[in-house]
C-alpha positions as CSV (number, residue, x, y, z in Angstrom):
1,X,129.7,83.9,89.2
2,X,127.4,86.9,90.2
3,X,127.7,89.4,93.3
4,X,124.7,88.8,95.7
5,X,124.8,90.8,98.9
6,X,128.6,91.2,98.4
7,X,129.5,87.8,98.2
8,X,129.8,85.8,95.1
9,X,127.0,83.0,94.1
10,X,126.8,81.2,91.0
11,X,123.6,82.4,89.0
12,X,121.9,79.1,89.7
13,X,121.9,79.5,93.6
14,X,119.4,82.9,93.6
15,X,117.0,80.7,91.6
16,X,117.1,77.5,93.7
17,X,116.6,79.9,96.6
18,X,113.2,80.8,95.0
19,X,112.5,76.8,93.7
20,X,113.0,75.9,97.7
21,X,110.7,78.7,98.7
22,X,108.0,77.0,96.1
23,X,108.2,74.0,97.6
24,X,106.9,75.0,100.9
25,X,103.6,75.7,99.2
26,X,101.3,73.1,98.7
27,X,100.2,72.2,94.6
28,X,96.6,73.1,94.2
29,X,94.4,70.3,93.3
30,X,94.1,69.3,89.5
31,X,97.4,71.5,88.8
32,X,100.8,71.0,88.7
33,X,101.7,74.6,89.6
34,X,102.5,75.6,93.5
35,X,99.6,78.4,94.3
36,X,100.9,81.1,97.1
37,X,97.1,80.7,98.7
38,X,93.8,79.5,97.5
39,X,91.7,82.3,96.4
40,X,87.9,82.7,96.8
41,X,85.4,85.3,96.4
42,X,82.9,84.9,99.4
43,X,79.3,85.1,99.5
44,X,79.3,89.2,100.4
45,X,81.9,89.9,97.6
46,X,85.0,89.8,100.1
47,X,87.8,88.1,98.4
48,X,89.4,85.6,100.8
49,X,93.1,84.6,100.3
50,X,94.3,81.5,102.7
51,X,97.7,79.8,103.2
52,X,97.5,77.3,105.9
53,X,100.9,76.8,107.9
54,X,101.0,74.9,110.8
55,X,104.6,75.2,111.7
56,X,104.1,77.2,114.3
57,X,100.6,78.4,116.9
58,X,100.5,82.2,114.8
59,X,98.0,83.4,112.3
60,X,98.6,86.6,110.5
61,X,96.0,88.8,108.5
62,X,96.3,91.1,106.1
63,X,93.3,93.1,104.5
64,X,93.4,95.6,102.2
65,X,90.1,97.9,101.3
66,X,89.7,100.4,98.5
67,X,89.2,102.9,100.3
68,X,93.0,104.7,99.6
69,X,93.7,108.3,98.3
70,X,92.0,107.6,94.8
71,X,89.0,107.5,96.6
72,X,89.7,111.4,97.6
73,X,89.0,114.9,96.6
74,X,91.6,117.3,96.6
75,X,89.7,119.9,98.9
76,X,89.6,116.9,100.9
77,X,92.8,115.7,100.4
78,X,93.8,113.4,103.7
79,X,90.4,112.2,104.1
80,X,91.6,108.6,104.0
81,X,94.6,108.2,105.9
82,X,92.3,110.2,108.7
83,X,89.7,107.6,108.4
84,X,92.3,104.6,108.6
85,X,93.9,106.5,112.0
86,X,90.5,106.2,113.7
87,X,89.4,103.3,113.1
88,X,90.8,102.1,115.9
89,X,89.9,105.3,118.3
90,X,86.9,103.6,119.5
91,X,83.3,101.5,117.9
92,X,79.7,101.5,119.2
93,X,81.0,98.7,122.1
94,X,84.6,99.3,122.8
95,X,86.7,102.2,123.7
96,X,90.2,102.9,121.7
97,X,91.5,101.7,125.5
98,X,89.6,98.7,125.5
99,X,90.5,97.6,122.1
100,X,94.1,97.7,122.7
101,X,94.0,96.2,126.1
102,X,92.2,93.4,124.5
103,X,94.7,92.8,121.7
104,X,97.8,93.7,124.4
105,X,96.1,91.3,126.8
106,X,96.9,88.4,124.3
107,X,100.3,89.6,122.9
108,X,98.8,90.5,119.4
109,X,98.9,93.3,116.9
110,X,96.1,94.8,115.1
111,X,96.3,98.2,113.3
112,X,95.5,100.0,110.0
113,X,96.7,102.5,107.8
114,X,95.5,104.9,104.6
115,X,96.2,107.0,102.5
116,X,98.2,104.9,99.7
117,X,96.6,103.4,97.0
118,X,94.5,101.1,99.4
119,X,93.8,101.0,103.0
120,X,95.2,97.9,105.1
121,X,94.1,96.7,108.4
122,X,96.8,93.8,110.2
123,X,96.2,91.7,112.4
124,X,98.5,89.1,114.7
125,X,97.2,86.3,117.1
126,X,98.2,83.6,118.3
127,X,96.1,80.5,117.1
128,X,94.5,80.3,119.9
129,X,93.4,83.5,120.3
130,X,92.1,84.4,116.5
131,X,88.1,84.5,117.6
132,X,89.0,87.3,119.8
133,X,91.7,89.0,117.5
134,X,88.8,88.4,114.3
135,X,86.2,90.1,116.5
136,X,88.2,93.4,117.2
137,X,89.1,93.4,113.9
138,X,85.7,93.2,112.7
139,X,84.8,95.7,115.2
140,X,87.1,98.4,114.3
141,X,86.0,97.6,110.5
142,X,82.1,97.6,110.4
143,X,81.4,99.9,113.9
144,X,84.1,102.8,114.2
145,X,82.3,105.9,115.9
146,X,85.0,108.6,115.3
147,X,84.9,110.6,118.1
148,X,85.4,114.4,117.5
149,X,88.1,114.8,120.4
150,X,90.0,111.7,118.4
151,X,89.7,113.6,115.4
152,X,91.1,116.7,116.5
153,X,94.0,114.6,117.9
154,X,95.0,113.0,115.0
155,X,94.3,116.3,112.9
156,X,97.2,117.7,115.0
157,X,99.2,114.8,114.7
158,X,98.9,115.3,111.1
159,X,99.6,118.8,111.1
160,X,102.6,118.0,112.9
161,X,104.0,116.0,110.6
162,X,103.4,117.9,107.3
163,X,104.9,121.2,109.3
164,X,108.1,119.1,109.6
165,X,107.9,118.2,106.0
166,X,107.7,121.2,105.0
167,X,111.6,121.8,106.2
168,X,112.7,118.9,104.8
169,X,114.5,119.6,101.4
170,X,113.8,116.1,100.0
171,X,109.8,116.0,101.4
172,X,109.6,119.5,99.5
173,X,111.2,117.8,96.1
174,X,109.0,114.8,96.0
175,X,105.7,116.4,96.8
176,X,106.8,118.9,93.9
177,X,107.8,116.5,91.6
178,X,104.4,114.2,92.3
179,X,102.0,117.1,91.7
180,X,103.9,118.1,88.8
181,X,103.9,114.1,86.8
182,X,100.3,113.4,88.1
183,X,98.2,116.8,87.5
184,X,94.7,116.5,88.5
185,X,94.9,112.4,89.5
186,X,95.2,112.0,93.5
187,X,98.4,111.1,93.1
188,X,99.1,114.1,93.3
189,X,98.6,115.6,96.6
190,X,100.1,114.0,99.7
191,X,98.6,111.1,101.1
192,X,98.4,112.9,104.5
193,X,96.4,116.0,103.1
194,X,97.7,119.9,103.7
195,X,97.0,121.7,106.2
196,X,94.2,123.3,104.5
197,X,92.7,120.3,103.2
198,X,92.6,118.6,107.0
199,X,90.5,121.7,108.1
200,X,87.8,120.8,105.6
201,X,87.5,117.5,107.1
202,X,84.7,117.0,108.9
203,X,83.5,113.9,111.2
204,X,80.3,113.5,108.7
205,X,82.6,113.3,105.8
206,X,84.7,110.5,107.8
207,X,81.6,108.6,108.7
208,X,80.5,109.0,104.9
209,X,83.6,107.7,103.8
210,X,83.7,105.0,105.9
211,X,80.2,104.1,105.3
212,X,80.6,104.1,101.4
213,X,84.3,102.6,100.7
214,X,84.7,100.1,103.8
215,X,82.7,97.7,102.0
216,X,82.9,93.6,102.0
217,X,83.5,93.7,97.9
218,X,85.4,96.3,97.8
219,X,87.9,94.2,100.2
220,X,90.3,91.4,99.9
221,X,91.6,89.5,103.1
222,X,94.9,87.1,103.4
223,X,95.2,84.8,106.1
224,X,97.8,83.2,106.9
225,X,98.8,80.7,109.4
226,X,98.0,77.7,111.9
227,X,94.1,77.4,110.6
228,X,91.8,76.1,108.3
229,X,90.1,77.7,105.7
230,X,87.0,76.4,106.8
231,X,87.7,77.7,110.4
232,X,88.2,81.4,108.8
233,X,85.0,81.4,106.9
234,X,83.1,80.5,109.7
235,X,84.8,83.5,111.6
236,X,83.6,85.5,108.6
237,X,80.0,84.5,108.7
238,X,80.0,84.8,112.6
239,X,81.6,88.1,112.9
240,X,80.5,89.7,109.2
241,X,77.4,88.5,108.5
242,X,75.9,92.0,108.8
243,X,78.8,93.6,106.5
244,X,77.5,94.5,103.5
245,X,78.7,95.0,100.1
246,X,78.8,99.1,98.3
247,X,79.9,100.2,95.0
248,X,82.5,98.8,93.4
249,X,86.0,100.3,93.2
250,X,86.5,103.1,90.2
251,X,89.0,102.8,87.6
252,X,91.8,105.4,87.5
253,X,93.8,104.5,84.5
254,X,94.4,108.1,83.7
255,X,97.6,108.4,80.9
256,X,100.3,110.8,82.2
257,X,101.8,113.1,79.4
258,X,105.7,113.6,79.5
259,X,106.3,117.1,78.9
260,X,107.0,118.8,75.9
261,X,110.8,119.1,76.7
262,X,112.5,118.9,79.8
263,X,110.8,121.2,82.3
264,X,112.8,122.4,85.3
265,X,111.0,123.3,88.7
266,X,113.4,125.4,90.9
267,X,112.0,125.4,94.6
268,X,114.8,128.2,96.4
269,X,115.8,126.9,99.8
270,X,119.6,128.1,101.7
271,X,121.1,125.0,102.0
272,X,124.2,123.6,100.4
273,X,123.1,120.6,99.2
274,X,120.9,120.8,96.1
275,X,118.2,118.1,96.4
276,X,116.9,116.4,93.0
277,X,114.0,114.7,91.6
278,X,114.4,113.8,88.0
279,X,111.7,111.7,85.9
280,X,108.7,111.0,84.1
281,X,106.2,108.7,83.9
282,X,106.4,104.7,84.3
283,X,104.6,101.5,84.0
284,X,102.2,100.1,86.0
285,X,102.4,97.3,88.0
286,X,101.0,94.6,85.8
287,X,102.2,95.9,82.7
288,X,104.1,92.8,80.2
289,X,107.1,94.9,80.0
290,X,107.1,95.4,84.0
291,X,110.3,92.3,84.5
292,X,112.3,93.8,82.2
293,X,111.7,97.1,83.5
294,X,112.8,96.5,86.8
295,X,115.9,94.7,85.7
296,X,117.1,97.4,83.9
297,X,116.6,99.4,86.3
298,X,118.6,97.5,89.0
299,X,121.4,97.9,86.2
300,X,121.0,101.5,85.8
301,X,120.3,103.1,89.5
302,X,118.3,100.7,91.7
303,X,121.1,98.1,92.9
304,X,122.6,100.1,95.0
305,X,126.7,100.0,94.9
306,X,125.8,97.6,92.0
307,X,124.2,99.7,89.8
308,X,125.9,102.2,87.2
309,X,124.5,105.6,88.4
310,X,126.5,104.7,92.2
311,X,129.6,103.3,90.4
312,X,129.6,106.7,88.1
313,X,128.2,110.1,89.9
314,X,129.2,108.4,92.9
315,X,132.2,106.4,93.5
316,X,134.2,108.2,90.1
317,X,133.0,111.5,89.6
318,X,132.3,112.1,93.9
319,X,129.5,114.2,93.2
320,X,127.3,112.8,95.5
321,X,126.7,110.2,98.5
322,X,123.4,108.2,97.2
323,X,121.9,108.6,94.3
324,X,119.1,105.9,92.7
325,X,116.5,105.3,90.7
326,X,113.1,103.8,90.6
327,X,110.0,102.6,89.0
328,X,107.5,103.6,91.1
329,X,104.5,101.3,90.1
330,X,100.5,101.7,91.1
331,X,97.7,99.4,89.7
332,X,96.6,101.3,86.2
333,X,100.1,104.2,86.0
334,X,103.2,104.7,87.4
335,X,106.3,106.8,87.7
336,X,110.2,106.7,86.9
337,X,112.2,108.9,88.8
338,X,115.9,109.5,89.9
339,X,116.5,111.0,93.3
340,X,120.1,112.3,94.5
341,X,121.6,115.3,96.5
342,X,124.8,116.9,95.1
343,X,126.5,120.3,96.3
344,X,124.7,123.1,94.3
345,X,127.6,124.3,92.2
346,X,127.7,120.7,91.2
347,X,124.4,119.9,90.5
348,X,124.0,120.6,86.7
349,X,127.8,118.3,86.5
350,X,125.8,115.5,88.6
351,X,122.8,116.1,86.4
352,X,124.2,115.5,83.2
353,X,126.0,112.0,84.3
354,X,122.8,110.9,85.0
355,X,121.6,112.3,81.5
356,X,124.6,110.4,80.1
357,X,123.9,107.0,82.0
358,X,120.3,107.1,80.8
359,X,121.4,107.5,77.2
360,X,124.2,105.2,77.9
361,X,121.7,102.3,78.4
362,X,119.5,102.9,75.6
363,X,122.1,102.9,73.6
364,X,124.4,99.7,74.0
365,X,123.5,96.6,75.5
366,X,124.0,95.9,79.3
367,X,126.4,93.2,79.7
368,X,126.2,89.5,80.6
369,X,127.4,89.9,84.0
370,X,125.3,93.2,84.6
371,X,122.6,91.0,83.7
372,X,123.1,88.1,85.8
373,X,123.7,89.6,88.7
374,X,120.7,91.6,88.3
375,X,118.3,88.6,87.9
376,X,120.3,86.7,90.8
377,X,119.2,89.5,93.2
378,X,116.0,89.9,91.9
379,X,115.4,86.5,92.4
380,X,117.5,86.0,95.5
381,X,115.6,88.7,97.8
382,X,112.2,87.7,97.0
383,X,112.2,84.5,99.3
384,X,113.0,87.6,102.6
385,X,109.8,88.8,101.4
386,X,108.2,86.0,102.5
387,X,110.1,84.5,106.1
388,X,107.7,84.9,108.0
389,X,103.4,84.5,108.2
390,X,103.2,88.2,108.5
391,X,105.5,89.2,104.9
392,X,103.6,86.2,103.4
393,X,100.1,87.9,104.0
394,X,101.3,91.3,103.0
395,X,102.8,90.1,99.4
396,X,99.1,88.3,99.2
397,X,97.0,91.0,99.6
398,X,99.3,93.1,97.2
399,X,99.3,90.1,94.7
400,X,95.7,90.1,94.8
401,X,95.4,94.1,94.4
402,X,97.3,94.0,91.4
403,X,96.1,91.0,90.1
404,X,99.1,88.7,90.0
405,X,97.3,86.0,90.4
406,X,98.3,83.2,92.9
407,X,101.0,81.4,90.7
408,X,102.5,84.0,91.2
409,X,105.9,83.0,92.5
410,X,106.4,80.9,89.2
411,X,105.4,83.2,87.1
412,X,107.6,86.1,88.9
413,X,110.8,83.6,88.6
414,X,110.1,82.4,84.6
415,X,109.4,86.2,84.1
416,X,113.0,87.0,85.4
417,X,114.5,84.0,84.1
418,X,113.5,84.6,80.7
419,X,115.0,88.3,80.4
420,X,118.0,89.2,77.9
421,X,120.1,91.8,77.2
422,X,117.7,92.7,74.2
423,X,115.0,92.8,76.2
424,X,116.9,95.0,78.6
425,X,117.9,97.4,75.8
426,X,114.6,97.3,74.3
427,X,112.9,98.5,77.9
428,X,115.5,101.1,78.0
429,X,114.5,102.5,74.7
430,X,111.0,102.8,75.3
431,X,110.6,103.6,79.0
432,X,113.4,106.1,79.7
433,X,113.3,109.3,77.9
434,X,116.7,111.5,78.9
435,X,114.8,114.4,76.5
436,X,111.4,115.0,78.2
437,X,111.4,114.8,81.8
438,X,110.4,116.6,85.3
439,X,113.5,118.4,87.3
440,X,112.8,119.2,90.2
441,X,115.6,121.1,92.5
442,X,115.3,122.2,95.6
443,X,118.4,124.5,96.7
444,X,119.8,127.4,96.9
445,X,119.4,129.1,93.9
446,X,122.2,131.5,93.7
447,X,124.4,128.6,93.4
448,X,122.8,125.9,91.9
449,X,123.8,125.9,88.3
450,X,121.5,124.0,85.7
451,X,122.2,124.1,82.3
């Protein structure tokens, strides 16, 4: 039997959970394998992803644009997730009023957001009303005007938020930590931009922005929902026709270097609690190795109350109240970090159980159980990912930005399926390294004692 949400299951009923979930998508013609959504590239470049579902009157669409933070400068640093907040703040034939009247008027959704790896823009309708909903949404895409007195709003807004940050003990760790692992990539500044960095903004660098990375090849779109696929390309030739495609997207596959030995950032802040980042770098999203990875790291710190670091700094030693880790994985690198908050005179005690758990699992073999009830909850969860029309075209246009490919869903079970404790050990070996590693602590430093 293996632990699933607190109750027990056997092994087998996580996987049938996933097996039912491929059955409700239709086989592909000429192939035996269920396809999430058929995939096309359009006659402008824009890559159209469509799951028809006619259970209920709702379409959902999710499109994601390179035009994220690895499109940025770091004196301009911000620049995107600014863009994304404005797009809706008013086009060359609709006020930011009259575009959300028009969506509110319907009960539908449509919004977008920056500053990650891509920019996304939603979109919820009902069936009936998806001509109007695809016409704002176009709209907000192809014509934003970015008027100055929006931009100075959302500059403060911005502002705002990084000033609160900036008292936040576990903000001030992570930003640390990230500018530490990723050095001169755009990874490394926050998606938001500084306050310094937001100055330099100007409206012609958000129109210029816009103008170069909002492009129709540079974008992917998933639809989802009660229509056809003929019925959303015709929307696309009505509404698009004058979208035009730019440059494509750059490659950022920069290597990250672990450091020489283990490097420890003290950041001094009065406060009792010491807050910690530990780690290094990762894998990437579509690396081979990435299945294994993230079952050994459920084992090790990402489960929750299942995993080892929360049964041993936590629930034996009491050293702290959460503690996990993660594999934090972008298109071409990624990161491995553990994050926890511990009393300062305890953190270098806490800090070496995790040192210990890290060698622990490069060392010996996880067992059968650990292992089972890791894939069972891997397996398990991924059919909540995908309840409803919305989740479904969010997990398509990140399937399509990494370039899972739409059997996706097979190949993620047989992935998980096919995973052993050698594999696990293996993974362990070769992706966690408890010798060279990033240490970041933010706390008071009187107190905190690392050794």
């Amino acid at each position: 039997m293996s632990t699933l949400s607190g109750k027990n299951y056997p092994a087998w009923a996580a996987y049938l959970a996933l097996a039912l979930c491929l059955t409700a998508w239709p086989a592909a013609a000429g192939t035996d394998q269920a396809r999430i959504a058929e995939r096309e590239v359009l006659s402008n470049g824009l890559v159209l992803l469509h799951s028809e579902k006619r259970v209920l009157p709702i379409v959902k669409i999710s499109m994601g644009i390179y035009a994220g933070q690895t499109e940025e400068t770091a004196e301009l640093a911000g620049l995107s997730s600014l863009t994304a907040a404005l797009i809706k703040e008013g086009t060359v034939s609709r006020t930011a009023d009259e575009i959300n009247e028009s969506i509110e008027f319907v009960g539908g959704g449509l919004s977008a957001g920056g500053g990650g790896e891509y920019t996304t823009i939603s979109l919820s309708v009902l069936s009936k009303d998806l001509e109007l909903g695809f016409e704002l949404m176009s709209d907000i895409l192809m014509n934003p005007t970015f008027p100055e007195e929006e931009i100075a709003r959302k500059r403060a807004q911005f502002k705002s938020s990084i000033a609160r940050q900036k008292e936040d003990p576990g903000s001030i760790a992570e930003k640390a930590f990230n500018q530490e692992l990723y050095g001169n990539h755009p990874f490394a500044w926050p998606p938001e931009g500084t306050e310094e960095s937001l100055d330099r903004i100007t409206r012609a660098e958000i129109v210029e922005f816009h103008g170069k990375f909002y492009r129709p090849n540079r974008s992917w779109m998933a639809v989802v929902g009660d229509v056809s696929r003929d019925e959303v390309v015709a929307l696309v030739d009505r509404f698009m026709k004058d979208w035009e495609p730019g440059e494509p997207a750059r490659d950022l596959s920069v290597p990250l270097g672990f450091p020489d030995s283990r490097k420890v950032i003290p950041i001094d802040k009065k406060i009792t609690q010491a807050n910690i980042v530990l780690g290094h770098p990762g894998v990437h999203r579509s690396h081979p190795d990435y299945y294994a990875v993230m079952v050994m790291n459920y084992i090790l710190g990402g489960g929750g109350f299942a995993s080892r670091l929360m049964d041993s700094v936590r629930d034996d030693m009491g050293l702290v109240y959460d503690i996990r880790s993660s594999f934090d994985p972008h298109k071409t690198i990624g990161a491995f970090k553990i994050v926890f908050q511990t009393k300062n005179e305890s953190a270098s005690t806490a800090m070496n159980q995790v040192l210990h758990e890290m060698e622990r699992i490069r060392s010996e073999k996880v067992t059968a159980q650990e292992l089972a009830d890791a894939k069972a909850y891997i397996t398990g969860s991924l059919p909540l990912r995908m309840d409803s029309n919305g989740k479904v075209a969010g997990l398509l246009a990140s399937v399509e930005y990494f370039g899972l490919g739409m059997n996706y869903l097979e190949d993620y079970l047989e992935a998980v399926q096919g995973i052993t404790e050698d594999d696990v050990l293996r993974v362990a070996r070769e992706y966690l390294d408890p010798d060279h590693f990033i240490l970041v602590a933010v706390g008071d430093q009187d107190t905190i004692t690392l050794e």
